[in-house]
C-alpha positions in Angstrom: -42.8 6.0 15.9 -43.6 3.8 18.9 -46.3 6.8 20.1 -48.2 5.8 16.9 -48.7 1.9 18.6 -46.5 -0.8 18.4 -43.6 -1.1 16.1 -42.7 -4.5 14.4 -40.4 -3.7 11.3 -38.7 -0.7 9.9 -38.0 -0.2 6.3 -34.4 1.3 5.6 -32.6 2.2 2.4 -29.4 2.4 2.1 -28.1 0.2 5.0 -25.0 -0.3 4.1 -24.1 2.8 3.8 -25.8 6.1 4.3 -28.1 4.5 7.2 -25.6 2.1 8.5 -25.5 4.4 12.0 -29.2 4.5 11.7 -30.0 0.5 10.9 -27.1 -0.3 13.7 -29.2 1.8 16.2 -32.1 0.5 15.2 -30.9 -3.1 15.7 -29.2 -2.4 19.0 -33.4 -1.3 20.1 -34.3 -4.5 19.1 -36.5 -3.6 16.0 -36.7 -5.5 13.3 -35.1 -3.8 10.4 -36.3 -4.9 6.0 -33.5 -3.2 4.1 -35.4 -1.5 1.4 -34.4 -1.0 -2.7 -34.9 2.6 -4.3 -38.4 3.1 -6.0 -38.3 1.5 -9.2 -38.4 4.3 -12.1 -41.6 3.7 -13.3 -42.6 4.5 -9.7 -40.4 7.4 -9.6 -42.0 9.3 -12.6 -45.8 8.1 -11.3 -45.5 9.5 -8.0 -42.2 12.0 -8.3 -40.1 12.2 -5.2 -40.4 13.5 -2.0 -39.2 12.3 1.8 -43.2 11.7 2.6 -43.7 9.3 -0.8 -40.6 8.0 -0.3 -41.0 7.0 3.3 -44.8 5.7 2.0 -43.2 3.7 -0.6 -40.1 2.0 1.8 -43.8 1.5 4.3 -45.7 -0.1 1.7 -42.5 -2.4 0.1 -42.3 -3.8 4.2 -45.9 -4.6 4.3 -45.8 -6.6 1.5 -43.1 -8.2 2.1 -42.1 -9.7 -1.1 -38.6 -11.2 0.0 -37.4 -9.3 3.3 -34.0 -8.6 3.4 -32.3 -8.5 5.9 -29.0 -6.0 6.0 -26.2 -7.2 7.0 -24.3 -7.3 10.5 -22.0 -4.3 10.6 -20.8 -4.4 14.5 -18.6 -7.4 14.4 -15.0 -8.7 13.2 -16.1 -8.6 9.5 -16.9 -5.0 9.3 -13.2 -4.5 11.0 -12.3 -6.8 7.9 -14.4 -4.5 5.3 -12.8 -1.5 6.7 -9.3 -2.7 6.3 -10.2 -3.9 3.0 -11.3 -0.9 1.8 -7.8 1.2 2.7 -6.1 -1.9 1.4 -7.7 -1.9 -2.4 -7.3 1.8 -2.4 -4.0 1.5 -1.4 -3.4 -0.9 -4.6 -5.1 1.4 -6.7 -3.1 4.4 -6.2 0.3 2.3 -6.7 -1.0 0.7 -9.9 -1.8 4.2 -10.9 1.6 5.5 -9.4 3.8 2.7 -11.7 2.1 3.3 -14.2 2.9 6.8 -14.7 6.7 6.2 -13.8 6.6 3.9 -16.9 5.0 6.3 -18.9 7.3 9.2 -17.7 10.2 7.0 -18.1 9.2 6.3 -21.9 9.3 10.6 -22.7 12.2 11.5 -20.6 15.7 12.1 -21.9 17.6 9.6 -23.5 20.3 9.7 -21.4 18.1 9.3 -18.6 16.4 6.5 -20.4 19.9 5.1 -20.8 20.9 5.0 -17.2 17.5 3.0 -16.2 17.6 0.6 -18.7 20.2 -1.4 -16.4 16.7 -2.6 -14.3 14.2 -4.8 -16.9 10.9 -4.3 -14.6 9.0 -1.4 -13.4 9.6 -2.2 -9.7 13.6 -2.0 -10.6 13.4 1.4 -12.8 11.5 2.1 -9.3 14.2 1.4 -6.9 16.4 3.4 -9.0 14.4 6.3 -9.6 14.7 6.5 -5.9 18.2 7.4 -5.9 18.0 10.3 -8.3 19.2 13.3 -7.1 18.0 16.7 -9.5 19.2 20.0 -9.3 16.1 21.8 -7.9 18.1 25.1 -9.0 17.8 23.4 -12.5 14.0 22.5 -12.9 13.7 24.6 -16.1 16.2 21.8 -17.8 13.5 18.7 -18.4 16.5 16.4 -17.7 16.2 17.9 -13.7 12.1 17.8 -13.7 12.0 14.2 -15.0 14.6 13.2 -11.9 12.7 14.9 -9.4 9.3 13.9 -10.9 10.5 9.8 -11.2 11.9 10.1 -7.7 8.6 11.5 -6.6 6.2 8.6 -8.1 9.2 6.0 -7.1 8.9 7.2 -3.1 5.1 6.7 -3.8 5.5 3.6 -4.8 7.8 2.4 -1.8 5.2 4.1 0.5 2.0 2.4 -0.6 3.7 -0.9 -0.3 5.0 -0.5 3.2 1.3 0.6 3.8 -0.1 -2.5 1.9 2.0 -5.0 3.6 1.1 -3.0 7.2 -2.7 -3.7 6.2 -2.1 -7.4 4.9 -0.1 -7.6 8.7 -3.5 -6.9 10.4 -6.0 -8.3 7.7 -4.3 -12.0 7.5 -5.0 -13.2 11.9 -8.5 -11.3 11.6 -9.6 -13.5 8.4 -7.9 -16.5 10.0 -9.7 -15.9 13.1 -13.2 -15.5 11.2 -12.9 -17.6 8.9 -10.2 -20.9 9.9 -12.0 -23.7 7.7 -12.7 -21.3 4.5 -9.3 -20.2 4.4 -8.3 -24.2 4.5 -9.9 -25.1 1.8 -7.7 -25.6 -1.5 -7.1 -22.4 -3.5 -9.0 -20.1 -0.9 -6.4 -17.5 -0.2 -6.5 -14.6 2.6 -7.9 -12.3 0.3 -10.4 -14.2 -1.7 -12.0 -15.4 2.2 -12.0 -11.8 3.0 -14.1 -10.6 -0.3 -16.4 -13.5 0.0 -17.0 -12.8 4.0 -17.8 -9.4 3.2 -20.5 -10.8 0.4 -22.2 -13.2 3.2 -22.0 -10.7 5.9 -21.3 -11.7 9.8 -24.7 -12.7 9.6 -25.0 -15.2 7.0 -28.1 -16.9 8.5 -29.8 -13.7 6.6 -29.1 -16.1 3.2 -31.7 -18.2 2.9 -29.5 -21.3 1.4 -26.5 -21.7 -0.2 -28.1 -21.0 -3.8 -28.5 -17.3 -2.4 -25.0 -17.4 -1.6 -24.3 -18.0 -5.2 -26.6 -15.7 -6.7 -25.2 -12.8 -4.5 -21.6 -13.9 -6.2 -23.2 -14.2 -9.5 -22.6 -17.7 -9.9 -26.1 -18.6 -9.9 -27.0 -20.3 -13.6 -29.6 -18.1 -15.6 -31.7 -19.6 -18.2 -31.7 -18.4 -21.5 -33.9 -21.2 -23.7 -37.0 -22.3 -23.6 -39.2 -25.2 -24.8 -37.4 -28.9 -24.2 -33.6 -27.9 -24.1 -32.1 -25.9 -21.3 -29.2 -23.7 -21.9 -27.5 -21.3 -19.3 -25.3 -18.2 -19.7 -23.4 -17.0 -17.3 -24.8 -14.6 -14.4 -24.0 -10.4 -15.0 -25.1 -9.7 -11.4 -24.0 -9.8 -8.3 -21.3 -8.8 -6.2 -18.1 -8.9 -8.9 -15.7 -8.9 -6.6 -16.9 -12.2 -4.8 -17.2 -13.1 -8.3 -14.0 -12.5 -8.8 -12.7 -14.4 -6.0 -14.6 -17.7 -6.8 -12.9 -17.1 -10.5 -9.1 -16.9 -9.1 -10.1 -19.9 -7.0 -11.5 -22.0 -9.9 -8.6 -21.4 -12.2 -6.2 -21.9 -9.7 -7.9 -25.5 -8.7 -7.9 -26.0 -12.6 -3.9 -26.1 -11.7 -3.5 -27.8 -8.8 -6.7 -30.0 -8.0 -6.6 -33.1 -9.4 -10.0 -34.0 -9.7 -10.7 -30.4 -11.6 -9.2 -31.3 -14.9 -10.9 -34.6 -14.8 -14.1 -32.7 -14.3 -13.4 -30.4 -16.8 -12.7 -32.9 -19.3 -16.0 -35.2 -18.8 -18.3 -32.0 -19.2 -15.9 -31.2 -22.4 -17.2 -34.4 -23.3 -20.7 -33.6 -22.8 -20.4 -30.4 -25.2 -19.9 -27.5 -22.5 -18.2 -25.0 -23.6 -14.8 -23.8 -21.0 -16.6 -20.9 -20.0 -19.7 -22.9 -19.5 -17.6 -25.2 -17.2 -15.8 -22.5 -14.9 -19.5 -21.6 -14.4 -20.3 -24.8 -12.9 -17.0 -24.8 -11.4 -17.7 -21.4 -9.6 -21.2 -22.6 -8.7 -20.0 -25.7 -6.9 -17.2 -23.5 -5.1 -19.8 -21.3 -4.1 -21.4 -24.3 -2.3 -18.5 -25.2 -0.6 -17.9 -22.1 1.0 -20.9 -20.9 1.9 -20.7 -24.3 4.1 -17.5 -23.7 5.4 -18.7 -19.8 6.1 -21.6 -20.8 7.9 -20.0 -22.9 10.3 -16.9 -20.8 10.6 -19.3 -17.4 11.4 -21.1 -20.1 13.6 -18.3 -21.0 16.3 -17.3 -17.2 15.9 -21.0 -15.8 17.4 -20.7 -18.9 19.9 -16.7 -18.5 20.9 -16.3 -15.7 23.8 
């Protein structure tokens, strides 16, 4: 490219994901790098779709530069964080799957079977004892044998994906501490919910141009719905939904433990808001108050050695 003249900007799609080894090298030359959305359809079925109109289009979206974006930081402690993160939820998934299918074996396997787990009330008891079963793998043609030795096999699942959750939550808890100490202070902000919401900013948070960006990238952002003299809001369907989800679990669990929460809660009750209008405002203000806290946390992190 640079024996065409002087590069200033590249246009990349896909940055964080299939050209995050292209944007990183990219970055490390020191060019300038506008992450780039697909064509919009209309586009698409104009023009068709090939690398060269593709590559004209990402060229001609970075010239005009409409809003630049600027992708996100993916050499740092945060993308050790999104990595862990990632094994972690899958990790959860495949045990939620794995209990639920010991429940549902559980429900169509002999009675007497039945019988001897109904001593444990909860899942994660029927799990430890399903652990002990021992079948008669001479026997597997009797369903009474299968069921054991399929139960034992989702039970040792089970007991396996949590020793490998708690392994990851081991390593994940000092690296969010260490990224982000004030976020993680702040009432209701657990571990996990900094984690999500650090992998929303990115290590290089500066890219958000205020703290409103921060909340529309949640979702928290208010989105008109009325017009003329009165203003109503509904409640933002984009964004990232797991950040979103965070800055729910925080707001409800401030609803239970903040004081001044309920009291908020009940002067916009007052002014006619409805509760789901309210945990809006309650998720927009949060998102506020940690993007703050994020930006000087990621700010002593760039400056510490």
């Amino acid at each position: 490219m640079r024996s065409f003249g002087q590069v200033e900007r590249i246009g990349v799609e896909s940055t964080g994901s299939y050209a995050a080894g292209l944007t990183r090298y990219l970055v490390g030359e020191g060019v300038a790098v506008i992450e780039v959305n697909q064509p919009h359809p209309h586009t698409r079925r104009r023009r068709g779709k090939t690398d060269a109109i593709d590559a004209e289009l990402a060229a001609r979206h970075v010239l005009a530069q409409p809003t630049p974006v600027i992708p996100k930081q993916t050499t740092g402690i945060v993308e050790s964080i999104r990595q862990l993160r990632v094994a972690r939820e899958s990790a959860v998934k495949s045990r939620s799957a794995a209990t639920l299918q010991l429940g549902d074996l559980i429900l169509t396997a002999p009675s007497e079977l039945r019988e001897q787990l109904s001593s444990a009330k909860t899942l994660r008891g029927k799990a430890g004892l399903c652990r002990r079963l021992r079948p008669d793998r001479g026997r597997l043609q009797d369903p009474l044998n299968a069921a054991k030795l399929a139960l034992g096999s989702l039970a040792r699942r089970i007991l396996l994906l949590d020793n490998e959750i708690a392994e990851l939550d081991a390593q994940l808890t000092p690296l969010v501490g260490r990224a982000a100490p004030r976020a993680t202070s702040l009432l209701g902000v657990s571990t996990g919910h900094a984690g999500q919401l650090l992998l929303t900013a990115g290590q290089n948070i500066g890219r958000l141009r205020s703290e409103a960006a921060f909340a529309a990238l949640c979702g928290a952002s208010p989105v008109p719905i009325a017009s003329g003299k009165r203003g109503r809001y509904r409640l933002n369907h984009g964004g990232d939904r797991q950040a979103n989800r965070a800055l729910h679990m925080i707001a409800v669990c401030r609803l239970r433990y903040c004081p001044r929460t309920p009291a908020y809660v009940e002067r916009r009750t007052s002014e006619g808001k409805t509760k789901k209008e309210i945990i809006r405002c309650l998720k927009r203000y949060i998102a506020s108050e940690v993007h703050v806290s994020l930006r000087e946390d990621l700010r002593s992190l760039s400056l510490s050695p």
